[in-house]
LUMKOL-669931 format. One record per atom (N, C-alpha, C): x, y negated, z negated; residue in three letters. Coordinates in steps of 0.05 Angstrom, whole numbers, padded with zeros to 5 digits, always signed. Each point is the difference from the previous one (the first is absolute). Example, Ala and Ser with C-alpha at 12.3 -4.5 7.8 and 13.67 -1.06 7.14 Angstrom:
<rs>
+00264+00114-00156ALA;-00018-00024+00000ALA;+00018-00024+00000ALA;-00007-00021+00014SER;+00016-00024-00001SER;-00015-00022-00014SER;
</rs>
This chain:
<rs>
-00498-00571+00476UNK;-00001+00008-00028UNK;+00027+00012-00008UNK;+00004-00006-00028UNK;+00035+00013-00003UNK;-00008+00009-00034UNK;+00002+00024+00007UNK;-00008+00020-00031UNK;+00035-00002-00018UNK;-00001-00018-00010UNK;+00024+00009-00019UNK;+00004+00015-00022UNK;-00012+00022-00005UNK;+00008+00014-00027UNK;-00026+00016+00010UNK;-00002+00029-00022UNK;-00017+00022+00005UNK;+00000+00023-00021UNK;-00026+00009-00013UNK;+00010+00013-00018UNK;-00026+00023+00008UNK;-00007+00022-00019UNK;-00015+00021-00002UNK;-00009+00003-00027UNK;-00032-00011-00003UNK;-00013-00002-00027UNK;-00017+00025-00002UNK;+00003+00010-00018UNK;-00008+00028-00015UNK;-00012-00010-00029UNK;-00026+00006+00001UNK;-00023+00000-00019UNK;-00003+00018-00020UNK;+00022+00018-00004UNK;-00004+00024-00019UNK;-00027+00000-00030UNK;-00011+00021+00008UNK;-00016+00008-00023UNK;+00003+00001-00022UNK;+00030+00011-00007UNK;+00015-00006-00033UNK;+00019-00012+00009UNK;+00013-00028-00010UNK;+00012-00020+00013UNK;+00024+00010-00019UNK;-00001+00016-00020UNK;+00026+00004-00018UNK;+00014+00028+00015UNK;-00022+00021+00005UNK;+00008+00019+00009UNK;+00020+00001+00031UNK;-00016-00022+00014UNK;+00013-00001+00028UNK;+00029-00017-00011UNK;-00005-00008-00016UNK;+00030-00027-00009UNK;+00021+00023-00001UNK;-00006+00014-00014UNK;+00021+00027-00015UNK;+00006+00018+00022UNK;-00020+00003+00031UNK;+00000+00017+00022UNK;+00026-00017+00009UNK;-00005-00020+00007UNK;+00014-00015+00025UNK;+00023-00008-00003UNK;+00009-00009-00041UNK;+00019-00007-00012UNK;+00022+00021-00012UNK;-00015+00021-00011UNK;+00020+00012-00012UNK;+00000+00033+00018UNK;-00028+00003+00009UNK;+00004+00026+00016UNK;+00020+00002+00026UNK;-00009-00030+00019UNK;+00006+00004+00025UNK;+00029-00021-00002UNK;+00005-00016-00020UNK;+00020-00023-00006UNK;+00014-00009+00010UNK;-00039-00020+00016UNK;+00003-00024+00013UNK;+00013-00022-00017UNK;+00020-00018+00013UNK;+00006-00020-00018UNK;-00023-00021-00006UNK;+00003-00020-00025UNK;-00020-00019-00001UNK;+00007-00029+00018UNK;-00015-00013+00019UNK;+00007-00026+00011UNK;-00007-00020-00023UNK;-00026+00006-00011UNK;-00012-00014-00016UNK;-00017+00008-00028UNK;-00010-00010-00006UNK;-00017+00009-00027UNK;-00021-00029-00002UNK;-00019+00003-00004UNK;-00023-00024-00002UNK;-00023+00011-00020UNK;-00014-00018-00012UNK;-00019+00016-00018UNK;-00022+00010+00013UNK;-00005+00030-00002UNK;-00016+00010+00018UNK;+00009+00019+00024UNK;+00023-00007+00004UNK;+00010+00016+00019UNK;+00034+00003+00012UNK;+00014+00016+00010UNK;+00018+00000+00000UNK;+00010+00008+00034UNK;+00021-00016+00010UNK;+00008+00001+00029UNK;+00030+00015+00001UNK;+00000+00030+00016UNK;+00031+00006+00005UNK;+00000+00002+00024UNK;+00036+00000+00002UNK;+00008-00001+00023UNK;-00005+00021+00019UNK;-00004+00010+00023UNK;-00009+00016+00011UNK;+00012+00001+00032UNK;+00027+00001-00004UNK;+00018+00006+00024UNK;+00010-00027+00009UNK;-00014-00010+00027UNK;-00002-00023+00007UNK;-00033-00012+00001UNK;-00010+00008-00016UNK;-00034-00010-00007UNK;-00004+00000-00032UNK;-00021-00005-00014UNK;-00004+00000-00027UNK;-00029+00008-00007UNK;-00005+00014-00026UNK;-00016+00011-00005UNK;-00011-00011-00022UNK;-00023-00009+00007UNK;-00011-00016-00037UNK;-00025+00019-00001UNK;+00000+00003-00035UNK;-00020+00017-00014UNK;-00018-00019-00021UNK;-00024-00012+00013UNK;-00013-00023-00026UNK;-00022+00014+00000UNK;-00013-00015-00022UNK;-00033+00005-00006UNK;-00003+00027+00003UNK;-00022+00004+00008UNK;-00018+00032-00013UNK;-00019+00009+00022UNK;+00007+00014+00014UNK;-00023+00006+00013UNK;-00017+00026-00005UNK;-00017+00002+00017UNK;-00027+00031-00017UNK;-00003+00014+00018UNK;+00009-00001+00024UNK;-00009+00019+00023UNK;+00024+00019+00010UNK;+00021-00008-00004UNK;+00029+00012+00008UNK;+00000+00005+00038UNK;+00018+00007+00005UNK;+00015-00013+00028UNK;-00022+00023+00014UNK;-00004-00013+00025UNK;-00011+00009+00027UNK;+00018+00022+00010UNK;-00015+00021+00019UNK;+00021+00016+00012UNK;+00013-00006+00023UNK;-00006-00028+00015UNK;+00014-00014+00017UNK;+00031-00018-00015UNK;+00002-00002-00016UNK;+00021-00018-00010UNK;+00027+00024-00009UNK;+00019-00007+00016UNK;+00019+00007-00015UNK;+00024-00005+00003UNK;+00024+00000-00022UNK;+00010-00018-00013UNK;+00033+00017+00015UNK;+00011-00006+00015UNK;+00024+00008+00016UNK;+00033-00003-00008UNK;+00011+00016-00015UNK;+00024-00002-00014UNK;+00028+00011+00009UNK;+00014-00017+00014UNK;+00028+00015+00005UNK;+00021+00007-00020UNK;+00002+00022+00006UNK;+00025+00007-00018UNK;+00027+00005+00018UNK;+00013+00007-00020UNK;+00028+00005+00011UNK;+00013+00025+00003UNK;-00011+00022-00017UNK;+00003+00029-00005UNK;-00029+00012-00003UNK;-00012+00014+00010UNK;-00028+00010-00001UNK;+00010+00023-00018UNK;+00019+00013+00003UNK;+00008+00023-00024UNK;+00000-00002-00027UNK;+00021-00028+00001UNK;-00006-00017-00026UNK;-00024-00004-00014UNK;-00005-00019+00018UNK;-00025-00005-00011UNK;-00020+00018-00007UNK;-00001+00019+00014UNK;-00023+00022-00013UNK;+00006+00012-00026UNK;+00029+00007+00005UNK;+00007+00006-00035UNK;-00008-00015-00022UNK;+00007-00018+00007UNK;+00001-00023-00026UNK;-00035-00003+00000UNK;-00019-00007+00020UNK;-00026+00005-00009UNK;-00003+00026-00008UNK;+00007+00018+00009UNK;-00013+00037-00017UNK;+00019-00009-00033UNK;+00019-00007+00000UNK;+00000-00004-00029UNK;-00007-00027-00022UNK;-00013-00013+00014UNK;-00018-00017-00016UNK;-00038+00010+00005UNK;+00002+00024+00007UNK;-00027+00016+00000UNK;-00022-00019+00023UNK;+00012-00016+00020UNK;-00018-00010+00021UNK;-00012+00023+00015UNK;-00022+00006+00003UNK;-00012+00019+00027UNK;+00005+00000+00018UNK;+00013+00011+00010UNK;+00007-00006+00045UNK;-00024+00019+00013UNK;-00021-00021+00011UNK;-00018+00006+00005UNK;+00006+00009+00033UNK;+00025-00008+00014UNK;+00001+00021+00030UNK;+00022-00005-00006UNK;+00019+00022-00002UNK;+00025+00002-00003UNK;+00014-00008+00039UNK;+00034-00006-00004UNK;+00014-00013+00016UNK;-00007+00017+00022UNK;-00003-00017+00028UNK;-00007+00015+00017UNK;+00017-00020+00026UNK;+00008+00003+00027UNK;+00011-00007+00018UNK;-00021-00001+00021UNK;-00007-00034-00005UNK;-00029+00000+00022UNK;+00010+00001+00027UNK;-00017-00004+00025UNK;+00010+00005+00028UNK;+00019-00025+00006UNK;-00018-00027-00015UNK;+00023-00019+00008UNK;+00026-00007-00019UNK;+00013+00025-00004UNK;+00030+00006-00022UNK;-00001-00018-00020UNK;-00022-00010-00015UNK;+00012-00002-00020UNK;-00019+00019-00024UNK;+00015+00002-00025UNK;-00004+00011-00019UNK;-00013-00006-00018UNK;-00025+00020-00011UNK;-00018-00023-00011UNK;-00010+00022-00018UNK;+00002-00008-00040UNK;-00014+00007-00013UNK;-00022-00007-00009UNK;-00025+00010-00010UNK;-00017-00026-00016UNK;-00005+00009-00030UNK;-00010-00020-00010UNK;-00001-00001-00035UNK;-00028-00018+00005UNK;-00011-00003-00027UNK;-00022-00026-00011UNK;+00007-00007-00022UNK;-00011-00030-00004UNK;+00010-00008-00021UNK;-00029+00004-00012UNK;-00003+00005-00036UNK;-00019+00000-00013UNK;-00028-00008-00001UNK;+00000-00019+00021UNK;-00033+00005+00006UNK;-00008+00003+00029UNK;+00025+00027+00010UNK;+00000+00010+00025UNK;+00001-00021+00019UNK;+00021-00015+00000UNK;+00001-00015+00028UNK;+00027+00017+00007UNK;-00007+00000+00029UNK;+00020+00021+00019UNK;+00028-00020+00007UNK;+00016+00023-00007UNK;+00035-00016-00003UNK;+00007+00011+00026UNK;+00011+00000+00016UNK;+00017+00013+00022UNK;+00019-00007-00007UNK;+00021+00027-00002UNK;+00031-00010-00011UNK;+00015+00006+00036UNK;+00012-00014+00004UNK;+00016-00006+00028UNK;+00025+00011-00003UNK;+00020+00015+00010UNK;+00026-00004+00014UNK;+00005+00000+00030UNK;+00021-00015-00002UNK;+00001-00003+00032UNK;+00030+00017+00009UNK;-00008+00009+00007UNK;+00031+00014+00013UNK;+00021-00010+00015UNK;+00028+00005-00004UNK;+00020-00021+00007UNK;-00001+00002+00032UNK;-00012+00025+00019UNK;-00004-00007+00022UNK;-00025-00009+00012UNK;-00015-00014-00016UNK;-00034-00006+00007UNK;+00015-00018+00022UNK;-00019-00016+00019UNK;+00000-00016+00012UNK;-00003-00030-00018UNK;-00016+00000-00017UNK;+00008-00030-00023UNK;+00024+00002-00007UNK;+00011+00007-00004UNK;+00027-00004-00009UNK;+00016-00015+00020UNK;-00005+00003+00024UNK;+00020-00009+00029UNK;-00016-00036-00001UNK;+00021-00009-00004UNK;-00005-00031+00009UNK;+00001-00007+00032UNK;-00023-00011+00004UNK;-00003+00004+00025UNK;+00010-00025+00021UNK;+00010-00021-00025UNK;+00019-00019+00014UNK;+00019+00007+00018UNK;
</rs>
């Protein structure tokens, strides 16, 4: 089997509200736009937001985001009024990890990795 391409579909409850979360709060770029739903870029993965769903996300699902500055980044969410629901913390296995939700509470883990993590070392 050979999976070529891969994305992460999110059912949001207000499909305008999450549009405005993901677009202008967190500002993901757009890959795409389709009627119904819209696909951004999402590091080296992509994130599409279609249709409507009524139940909102499980507490098993969640949605894993690296950044590049965790300092940064928390600023710039405390001033676009995002909630940091566990502020930056230094888990046992070093990396750095905030979390947020997006509007119909699906759990964000915001990621930095530290320039001496072990990912960083190519192990070629």
């Amino acid at each position: 089997m050979e999976f070529l391409s891969s994305r992460v579909i999110i059912r949001p409850q207000d499909p305008e509200r999450s549009l405005t979360f993901y677009r202008d709060t967190l500002g993901l770029a757009v890959y795409r736009e389709f009627p119904g739903g819209t696909v951004f870029f999402l590091g080296n993965g992509l994130l599409e937001l279609s249709g409507q769903g009524s139940t909102g996300p499980g507490q098993d699902v969640v949605l894993w985001l690296q950044v590049r500055d965790m300092t940064k980044a928390a600023a710039e969410l405390a001033g676009k009024g995002v909630p940091i629901t566990r502020e930056a913390r230094t888990e046992p296995w070093g990396l750095t990890e905030m979390w947020i939700a997006d509007p119909d509470g699906l759990r964000i883990v915001l990621v930095e990795v530290p320039a001496d993590h072990p990912i960083r070392r190519d192990p070629r």
